[in-house]
C-alpha positions as CSV (number, residue, x, y, z in Angstrom):
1,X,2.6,-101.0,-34.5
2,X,6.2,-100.8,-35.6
3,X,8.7,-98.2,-35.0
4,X,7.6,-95.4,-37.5
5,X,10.5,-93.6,-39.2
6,X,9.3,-89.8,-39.2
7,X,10.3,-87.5,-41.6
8,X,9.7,-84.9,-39.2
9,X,10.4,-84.4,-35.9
10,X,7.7,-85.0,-33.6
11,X,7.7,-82.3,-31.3
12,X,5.8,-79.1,-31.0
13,X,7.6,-75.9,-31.1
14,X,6.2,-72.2,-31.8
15,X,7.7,-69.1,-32.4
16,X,6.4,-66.2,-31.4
17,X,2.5,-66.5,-32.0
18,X,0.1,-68.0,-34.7
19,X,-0.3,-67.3,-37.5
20,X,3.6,-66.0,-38.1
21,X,4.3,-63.6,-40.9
22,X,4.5,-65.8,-44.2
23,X,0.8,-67.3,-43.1
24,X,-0.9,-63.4,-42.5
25,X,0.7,-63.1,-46.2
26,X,-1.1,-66.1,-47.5
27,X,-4.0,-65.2,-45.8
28,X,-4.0,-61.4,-47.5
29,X,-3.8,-63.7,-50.6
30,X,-6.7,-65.9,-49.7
31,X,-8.8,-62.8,-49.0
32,X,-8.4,-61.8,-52.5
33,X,-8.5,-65.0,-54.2
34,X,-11.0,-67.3,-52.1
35,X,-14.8,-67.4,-51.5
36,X,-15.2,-66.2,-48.4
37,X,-18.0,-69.3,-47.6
38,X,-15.1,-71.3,-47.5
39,X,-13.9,-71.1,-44.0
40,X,-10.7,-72.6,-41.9
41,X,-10.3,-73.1,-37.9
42,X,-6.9,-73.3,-38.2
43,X,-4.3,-69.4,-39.3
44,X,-1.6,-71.4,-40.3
45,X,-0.9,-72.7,-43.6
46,X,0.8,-76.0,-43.8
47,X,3.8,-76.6,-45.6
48,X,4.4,-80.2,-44.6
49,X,2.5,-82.7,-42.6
50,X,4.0,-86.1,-41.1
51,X,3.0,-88.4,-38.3
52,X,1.1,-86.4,-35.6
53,X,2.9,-83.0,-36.6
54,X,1.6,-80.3,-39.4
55,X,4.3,-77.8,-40.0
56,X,3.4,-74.3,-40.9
57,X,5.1,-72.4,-43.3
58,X,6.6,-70.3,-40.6
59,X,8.2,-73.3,-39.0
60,X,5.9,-73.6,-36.2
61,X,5.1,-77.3,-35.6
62,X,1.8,-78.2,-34.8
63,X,0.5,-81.4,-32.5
64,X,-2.7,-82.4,-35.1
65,X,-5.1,-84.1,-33.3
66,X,-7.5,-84.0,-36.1
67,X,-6.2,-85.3,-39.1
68,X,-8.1,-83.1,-41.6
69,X,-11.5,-84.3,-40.1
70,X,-10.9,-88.2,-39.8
71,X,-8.8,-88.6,-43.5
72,X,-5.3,-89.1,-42.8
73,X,-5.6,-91.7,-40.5
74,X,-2.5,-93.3,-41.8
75,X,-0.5,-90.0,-41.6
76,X,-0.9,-87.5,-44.4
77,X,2.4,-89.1,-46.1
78,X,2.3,-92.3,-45.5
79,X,5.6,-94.5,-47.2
80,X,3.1,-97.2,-48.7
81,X,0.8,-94.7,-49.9
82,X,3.1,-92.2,-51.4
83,X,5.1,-95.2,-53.2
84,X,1.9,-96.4,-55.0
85,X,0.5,-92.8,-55.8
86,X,3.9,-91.9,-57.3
87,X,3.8,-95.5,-59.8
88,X,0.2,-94.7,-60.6
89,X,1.1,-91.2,-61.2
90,X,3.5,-92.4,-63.9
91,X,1.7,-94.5,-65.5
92,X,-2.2,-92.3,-65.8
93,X,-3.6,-90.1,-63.8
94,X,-7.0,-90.5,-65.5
95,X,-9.4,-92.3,-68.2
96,X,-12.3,-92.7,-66.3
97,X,-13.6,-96.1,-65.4
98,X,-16.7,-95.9,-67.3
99,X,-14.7,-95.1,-70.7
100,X,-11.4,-97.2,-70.0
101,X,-11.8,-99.2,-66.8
102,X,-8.4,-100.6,-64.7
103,X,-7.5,-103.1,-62.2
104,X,-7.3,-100.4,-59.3
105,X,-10.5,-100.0,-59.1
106,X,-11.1,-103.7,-59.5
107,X,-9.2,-104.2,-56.8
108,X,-10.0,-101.4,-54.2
109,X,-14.0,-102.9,-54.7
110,X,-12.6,-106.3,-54.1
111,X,-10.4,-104.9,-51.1
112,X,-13.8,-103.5,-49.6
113,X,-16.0,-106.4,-50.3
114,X,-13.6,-108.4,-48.3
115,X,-13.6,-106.0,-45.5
116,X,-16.7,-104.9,-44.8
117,X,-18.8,-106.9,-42.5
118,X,-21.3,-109.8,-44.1
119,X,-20.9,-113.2,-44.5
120,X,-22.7,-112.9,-48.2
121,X,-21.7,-111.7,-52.2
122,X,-21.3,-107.9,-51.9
123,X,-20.2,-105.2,-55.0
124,X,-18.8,-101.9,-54.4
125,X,-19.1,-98.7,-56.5
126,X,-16.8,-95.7,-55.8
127,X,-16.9,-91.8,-56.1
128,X,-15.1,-88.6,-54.7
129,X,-16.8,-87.8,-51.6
130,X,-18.8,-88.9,-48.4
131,X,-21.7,-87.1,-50.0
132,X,-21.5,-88.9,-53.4
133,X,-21.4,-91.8,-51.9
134,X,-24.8,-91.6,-49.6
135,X,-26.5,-89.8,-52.3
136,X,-25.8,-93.0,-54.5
137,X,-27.0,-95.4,-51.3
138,X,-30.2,-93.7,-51.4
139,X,-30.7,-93.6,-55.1
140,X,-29.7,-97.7,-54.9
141,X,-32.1,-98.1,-52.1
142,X,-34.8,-96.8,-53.7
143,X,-34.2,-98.2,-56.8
144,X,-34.1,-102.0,-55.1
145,X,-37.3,-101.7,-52.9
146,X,-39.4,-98.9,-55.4
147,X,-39.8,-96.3,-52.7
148,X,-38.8,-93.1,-51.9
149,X,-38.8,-92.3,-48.3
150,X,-35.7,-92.1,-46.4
151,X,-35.3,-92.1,-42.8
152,X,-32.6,-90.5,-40.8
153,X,-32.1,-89.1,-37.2
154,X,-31.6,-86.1,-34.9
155,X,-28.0,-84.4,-34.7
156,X,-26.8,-86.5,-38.6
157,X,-24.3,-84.9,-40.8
158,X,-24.2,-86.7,-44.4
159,X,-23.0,-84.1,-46.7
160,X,-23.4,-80.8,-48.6
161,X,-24.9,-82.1,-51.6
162,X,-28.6,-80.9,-51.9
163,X,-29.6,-84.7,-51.3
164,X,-27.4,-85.0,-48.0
165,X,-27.8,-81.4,-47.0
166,X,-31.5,-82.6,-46.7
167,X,-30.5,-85.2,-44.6
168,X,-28.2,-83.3,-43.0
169,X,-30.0,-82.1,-39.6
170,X,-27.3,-79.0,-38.2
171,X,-28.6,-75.4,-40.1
172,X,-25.5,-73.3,-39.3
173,X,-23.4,-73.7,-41.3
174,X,-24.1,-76.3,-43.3
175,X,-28.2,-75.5,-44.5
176,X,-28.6,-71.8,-43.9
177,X,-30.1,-70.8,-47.2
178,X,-29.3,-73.5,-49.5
179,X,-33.2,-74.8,-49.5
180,X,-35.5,-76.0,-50.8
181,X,-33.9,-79.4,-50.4
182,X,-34.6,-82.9,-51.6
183,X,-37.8,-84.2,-50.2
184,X,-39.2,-87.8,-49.2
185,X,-36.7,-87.7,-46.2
186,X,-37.8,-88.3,-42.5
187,X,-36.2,-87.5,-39.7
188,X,-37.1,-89.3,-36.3
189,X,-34.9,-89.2,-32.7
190,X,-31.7,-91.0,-32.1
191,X,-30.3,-92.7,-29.2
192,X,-28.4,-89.8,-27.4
193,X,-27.3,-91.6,-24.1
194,X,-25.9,-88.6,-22.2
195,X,-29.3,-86.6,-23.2
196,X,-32.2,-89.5,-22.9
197,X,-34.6,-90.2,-20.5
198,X,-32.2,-91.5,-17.9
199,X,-32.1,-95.7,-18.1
200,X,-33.1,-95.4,-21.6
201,X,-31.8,-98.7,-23.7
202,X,-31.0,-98.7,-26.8
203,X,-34.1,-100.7,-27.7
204,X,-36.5,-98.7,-25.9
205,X,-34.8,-95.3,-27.9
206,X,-35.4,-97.8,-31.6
207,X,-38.9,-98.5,-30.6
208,X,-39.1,-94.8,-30.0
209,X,-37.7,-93.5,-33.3
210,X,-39.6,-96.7,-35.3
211,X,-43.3,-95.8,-34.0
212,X,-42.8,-92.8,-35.1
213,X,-41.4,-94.2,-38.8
214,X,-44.1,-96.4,-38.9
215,X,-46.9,-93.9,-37.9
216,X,-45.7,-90.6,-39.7
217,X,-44.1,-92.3,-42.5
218,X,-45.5,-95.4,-42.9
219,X,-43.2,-99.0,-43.1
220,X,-44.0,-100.3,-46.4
221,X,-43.1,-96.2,-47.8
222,X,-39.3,-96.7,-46.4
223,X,-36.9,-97.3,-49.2
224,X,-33.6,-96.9,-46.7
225,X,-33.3,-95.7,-43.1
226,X,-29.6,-93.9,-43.0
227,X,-27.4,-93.7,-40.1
228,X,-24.1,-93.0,-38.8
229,X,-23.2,-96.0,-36.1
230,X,-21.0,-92.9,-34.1
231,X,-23.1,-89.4,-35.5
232,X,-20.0,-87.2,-36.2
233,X,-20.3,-83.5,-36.8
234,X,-23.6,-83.9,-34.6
235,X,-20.8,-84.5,-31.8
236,X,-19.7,-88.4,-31.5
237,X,-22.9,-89.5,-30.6
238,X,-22.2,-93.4,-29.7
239,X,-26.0,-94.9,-29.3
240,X,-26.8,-96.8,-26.4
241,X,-26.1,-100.8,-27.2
242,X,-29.1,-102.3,-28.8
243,X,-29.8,-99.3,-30.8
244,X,-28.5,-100.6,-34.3
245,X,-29.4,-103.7,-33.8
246,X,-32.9,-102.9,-33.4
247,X,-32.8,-100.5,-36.8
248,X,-31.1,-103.4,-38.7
249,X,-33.3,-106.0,-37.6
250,X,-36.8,-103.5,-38.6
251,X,-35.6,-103.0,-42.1
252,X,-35.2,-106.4,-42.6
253,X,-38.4,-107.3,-41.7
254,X,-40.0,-104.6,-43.6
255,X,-38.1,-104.6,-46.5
256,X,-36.4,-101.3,-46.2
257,X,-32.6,-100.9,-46.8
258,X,-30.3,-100.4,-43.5
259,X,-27.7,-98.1,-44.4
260,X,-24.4,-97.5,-42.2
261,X,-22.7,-93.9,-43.0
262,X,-19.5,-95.0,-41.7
263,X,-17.4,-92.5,-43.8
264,X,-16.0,-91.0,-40.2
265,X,-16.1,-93.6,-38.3
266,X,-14.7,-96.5,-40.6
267,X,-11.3,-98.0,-41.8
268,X,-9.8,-98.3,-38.7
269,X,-11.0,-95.2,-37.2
270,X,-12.8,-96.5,-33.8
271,X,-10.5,-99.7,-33.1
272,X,-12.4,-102.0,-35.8
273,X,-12.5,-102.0,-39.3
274,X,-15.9,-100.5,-39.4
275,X,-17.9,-98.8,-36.2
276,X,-20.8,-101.6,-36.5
277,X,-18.4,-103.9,-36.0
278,X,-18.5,-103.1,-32.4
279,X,-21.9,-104.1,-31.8
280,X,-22.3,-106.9,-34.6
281,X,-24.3,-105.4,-37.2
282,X,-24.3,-106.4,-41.0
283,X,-25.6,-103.5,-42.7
284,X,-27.3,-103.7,-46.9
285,X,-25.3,-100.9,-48.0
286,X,-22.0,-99.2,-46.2
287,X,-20.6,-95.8,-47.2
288,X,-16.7,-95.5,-46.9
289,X,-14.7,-91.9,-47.8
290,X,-12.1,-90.3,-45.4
291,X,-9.8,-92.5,-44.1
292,X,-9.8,-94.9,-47.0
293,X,-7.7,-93.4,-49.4
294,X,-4.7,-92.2,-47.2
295,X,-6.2,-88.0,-47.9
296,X,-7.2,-88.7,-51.5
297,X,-10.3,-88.1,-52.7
298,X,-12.2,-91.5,-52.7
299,X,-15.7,-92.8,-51.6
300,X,-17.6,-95.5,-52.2
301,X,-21.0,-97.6,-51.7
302,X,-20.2,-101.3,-50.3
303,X,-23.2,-103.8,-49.5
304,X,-25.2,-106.9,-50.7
305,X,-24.9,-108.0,-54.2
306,X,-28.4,-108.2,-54.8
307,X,-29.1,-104.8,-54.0
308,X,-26.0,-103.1,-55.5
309,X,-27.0,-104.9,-59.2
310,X,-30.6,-103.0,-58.5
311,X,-29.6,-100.2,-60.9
312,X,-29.8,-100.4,-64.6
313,X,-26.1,-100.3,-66.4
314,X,-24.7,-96.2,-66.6
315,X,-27.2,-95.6,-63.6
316,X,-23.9,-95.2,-61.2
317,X,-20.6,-93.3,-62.1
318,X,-19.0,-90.0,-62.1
319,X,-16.2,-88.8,-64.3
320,X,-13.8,-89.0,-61.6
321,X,-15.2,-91.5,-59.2
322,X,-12.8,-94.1,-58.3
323,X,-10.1,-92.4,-60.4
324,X,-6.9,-94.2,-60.7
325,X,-4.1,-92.4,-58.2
326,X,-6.6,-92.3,-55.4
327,X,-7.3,-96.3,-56.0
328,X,-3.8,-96.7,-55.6
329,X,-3.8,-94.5,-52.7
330,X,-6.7,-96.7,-51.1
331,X,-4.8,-99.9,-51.7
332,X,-1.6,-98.3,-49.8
333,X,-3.7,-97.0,-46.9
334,X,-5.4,-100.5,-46.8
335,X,-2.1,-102.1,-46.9
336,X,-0.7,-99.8,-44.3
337,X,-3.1,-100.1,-41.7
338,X,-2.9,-104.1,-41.8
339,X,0.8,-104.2,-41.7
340,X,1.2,-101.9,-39.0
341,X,-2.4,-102.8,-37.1
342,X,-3.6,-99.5,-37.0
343,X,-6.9,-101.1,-35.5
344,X,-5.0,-102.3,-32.3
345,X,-3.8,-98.9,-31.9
346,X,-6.8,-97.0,-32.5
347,X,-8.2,-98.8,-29.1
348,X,-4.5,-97.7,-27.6
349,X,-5.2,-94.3,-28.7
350,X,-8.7,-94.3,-26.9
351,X,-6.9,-95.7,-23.7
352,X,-4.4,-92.9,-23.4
353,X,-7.2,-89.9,-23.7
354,X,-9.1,-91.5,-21.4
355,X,-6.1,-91.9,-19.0
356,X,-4.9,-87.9,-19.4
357,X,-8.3,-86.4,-19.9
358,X,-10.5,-88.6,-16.8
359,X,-9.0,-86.8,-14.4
360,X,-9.4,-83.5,-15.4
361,X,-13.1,-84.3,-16.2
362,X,-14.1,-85.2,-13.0
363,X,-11.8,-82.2,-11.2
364,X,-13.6,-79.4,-13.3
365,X,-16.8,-80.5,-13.6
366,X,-17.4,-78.8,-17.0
367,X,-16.9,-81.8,-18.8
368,X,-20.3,-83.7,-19.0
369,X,-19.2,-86.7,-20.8
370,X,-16.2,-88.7,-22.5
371,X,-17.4,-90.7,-25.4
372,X,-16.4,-92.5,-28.1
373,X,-14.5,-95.3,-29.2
374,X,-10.5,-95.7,-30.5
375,X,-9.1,-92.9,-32.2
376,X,-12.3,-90.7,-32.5
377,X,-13.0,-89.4,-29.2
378,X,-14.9,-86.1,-27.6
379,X,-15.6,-84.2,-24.4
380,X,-19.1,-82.5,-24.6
381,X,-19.2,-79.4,-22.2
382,X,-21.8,-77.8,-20.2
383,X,-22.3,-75.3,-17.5
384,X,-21.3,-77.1,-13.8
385,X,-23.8,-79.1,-12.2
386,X,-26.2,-80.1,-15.1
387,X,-26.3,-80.7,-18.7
388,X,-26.8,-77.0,-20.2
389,X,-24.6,-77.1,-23.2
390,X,-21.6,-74.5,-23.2
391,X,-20.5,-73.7,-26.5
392,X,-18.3,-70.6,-25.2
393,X,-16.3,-73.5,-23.4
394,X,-15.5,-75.4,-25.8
395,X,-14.6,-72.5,-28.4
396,X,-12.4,-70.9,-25.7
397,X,-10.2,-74.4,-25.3
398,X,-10.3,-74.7,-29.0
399,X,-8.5,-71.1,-29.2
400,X,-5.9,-71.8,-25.9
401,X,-5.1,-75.5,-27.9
402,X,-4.5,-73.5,-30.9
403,X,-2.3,-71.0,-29.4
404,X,-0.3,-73.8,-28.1
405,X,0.3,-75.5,-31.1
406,X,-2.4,-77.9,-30.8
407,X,-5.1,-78.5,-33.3
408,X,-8.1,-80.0,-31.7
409,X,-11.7,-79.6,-33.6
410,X,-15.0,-78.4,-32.2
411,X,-18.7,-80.5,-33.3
412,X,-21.8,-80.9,-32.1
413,X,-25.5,-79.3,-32.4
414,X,-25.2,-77.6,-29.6
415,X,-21.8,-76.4,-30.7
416,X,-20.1,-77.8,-27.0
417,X,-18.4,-81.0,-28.5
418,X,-14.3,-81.1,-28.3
419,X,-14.0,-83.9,-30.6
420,X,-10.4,-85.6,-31.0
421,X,-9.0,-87.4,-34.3
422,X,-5.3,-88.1,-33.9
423,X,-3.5,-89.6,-37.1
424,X,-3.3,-93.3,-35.8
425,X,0.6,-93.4,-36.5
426,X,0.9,-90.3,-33.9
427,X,3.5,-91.4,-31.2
428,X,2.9,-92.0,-28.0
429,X,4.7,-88.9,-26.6
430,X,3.4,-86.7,-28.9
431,X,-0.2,-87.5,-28.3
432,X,0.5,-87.1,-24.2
433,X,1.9,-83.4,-24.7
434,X,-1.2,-82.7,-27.2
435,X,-3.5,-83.9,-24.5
436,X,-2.2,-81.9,-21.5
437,X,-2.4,-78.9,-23.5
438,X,-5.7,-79.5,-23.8
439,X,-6.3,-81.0,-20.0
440,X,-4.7,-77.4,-18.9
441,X,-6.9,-75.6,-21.5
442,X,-10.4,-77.4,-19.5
443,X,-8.5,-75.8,-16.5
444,X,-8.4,-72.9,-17.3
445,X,-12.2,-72.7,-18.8
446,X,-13.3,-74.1,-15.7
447,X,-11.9,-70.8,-13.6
């Protein structure tokens, strides 16, 4: 990586305590003007964001180890990605590619085409969101093989749409009387290494989930069996090796669909361009949002060829989908991340939390497991001396980080999951002091 010019300093400083004065005032605001479903972790309101520091609109500077949930993985102003939103900005901000199409788009499919793992002819369709874009996987699988069930696994997150909400396995908050959802979707276990029948391999835990497919579902009745390769919001969930494999390998010989949700876990995000690429695995169909547009709103459906042309011309779109400034976004986030290999220090990023946080693991004894892979990490907590999920623990560190002026986010079913998602372009130094406020924060909850 090369040496990143900051616009900000990148040190954390706060005065006095969070949220200062001019945020409680914005927050009076809110109160008045906001629904109140729409909820932040975080009292301070940012006025500017820059490498690994969000600074409030008090002055307080914040270490952000969580990058608005995975997005800005290039920074939240990145130089290349600023420069091509400004030219696009000039030029249109909108015609809608379905009315007068442009070579952005064009050329953000091609980018992803090229990216994406397979060896074969693949198309690309975008939208706005992570949800928009596995809702459209599933109405592509199903229109390819002409069926209708989906599979998908304990602890998932895919979305708030009504279609991903019901593949969406976490009630609180994300289902709690939003029903009836979508039907025709299955969901079977996963391959939870830290929670298995110890010695379980990732084969033995697809047999497992697949019997059950093939007896309470039926094979020939799958259209597409959905999964994220590292389960996010269910708590970084890496499956034992073997595990994808073994779903990739069933749908093709049944003639379902095999469909990664990599919008967390790809572009970059886990020290490879996408999370399967760890293991191998050529999915039909890949999601991409988050990271891929530099914090624009961009999604999109990548895969085979073959199965992308399944559906009938005007059968995919969206007004806004792959609108013009956040294609040129996409294409400077792309850019950025290859010219500064971003992927090379994703898997530097996962060697310096495992260096600061190991130790403290193993002195506490709070800390059940550290998983993950590159620059999306997590600690799962539990009560000392067995595998009892403590939620209280991990909201407590959450609050001490936050007092600190470190952002860190909390996941997981169970609610226990400290999961970490530094900005990739975060220094060195920064991330270091970010992670011993948090080390000293397990300390503490451990007394």
């Amino acid at each position: 990586m090369p040496d990143i010019q900051y616009r900000l300093e990148q040190v954390r400083r706060i005065e006095g305590t969070l949220p200062g004065p001019r945020s409680r005032e914005l927050s009076a605001r809110r109160q008045e003007a906001v629904a109140s479903g729409v909820a932040s972790s975080v009292p301070a309101y940012a006025a500017d964001v820059d490498g690994g520091i969000v600074l409030d609109v008090d002055g307080n500077q914040l270490v952000d180890l969580g990058s608005g949930i995975a997005v800005t993985t290039v920074g939240a102003s990145a130089p290349a990605v600023v420069a091509r939103v400004k030219e696009a900005v000039e030029h249109f901000t909108h015609t809608c590619f379905m009315v007068t199409p442009y070579e952005g788009y064009v050329a953000v499919a091609e980018k992803l085409a090229e990216l994406t793992p397979g060896d074969f002819p693949k198309k690309a369709a975008l939208f706005n969101s992570g949800s928009e874009a596995v809702e459209n996987a599933v109405k592509i699988a199903r229109v390819h093989t002409g069926r209708q069930a989906v599979v998908v696994f304990d602890h998932a997150y895919h979305g708030r749409t009504n279609m991903t909400l019901a593949m969406t396995a976490k009630v609180m908050p994300y289902k709690q009387g939003f029903g009836p959802f979508a039907g025709e979707v299955y969901r079977v276990p996963v391959s939870y290494p830290f929670r298995d029948p110890e010695g379980m391999t990732g084969a033995e835990a697809a047999r497992r989930a697949l019997l059950q497919v093939e007896k309470q579902v039926g094979a020939g009745n799958v259209a597409a069996v959905v999964i994220e390769p590292i389960q996010g919001e269910g708590g970084f969930i890496v499956p034992a090796e073997g595990f994808l494999p073994a779903l990739s390998q069933w749908c093709t010989d049944n003639g379902a669909v095999f469909v990664v949700d990599e919008v967390q876990a790809g572009v970059a995000r886990t020290g490879a361009w996408f999370a399967v690429d760890h293991e191998g695995v050529v999915p039909d169909l890949i999601t991409v949002a988050k990271g891929v547009a530099g914090g624009m709103p961009l999604s999109g459906v990548v895969g085979r060829a073959e199965i992308m042309d399944s559906v009938h011309a005007g059968g995919l779109g969206g007004t806004y989908g792959g609108n013009p400034v956040a294609c040129a976004a996409a294409l400077g986030a792309l850019e950025t991340i290859e010219e500064w290999d971003l992927i090379a220090r994703a898997r530097r990023v996962e060697e310096i939390i495992r260096e600061e946080l190991t130790p403290v693991a193993e002195e506490t004894g709070i800390v059940g497991e550290i998983r993950g892979r590159g620059g999306m990490m997590a600690l799962e907590f539990v009560l000392p001396g067995g595998k009892e999920p403590d939620a209280d623990a991990a909201k407590a560190i959450a609050a001490e980080c936050l007092a600190q002026g470190v952002i860190i986010l909390t996941c997981g079913t169970f609610g226990n999951i400290v999961r970490l998602l530094p900005p990739l372009v975060i220094g060195e130094d920064l991330l270091r002091d970010g992670l011993r406020v948090f080390a000293e924060a397990i300390r503490h909850a451990a007394q």
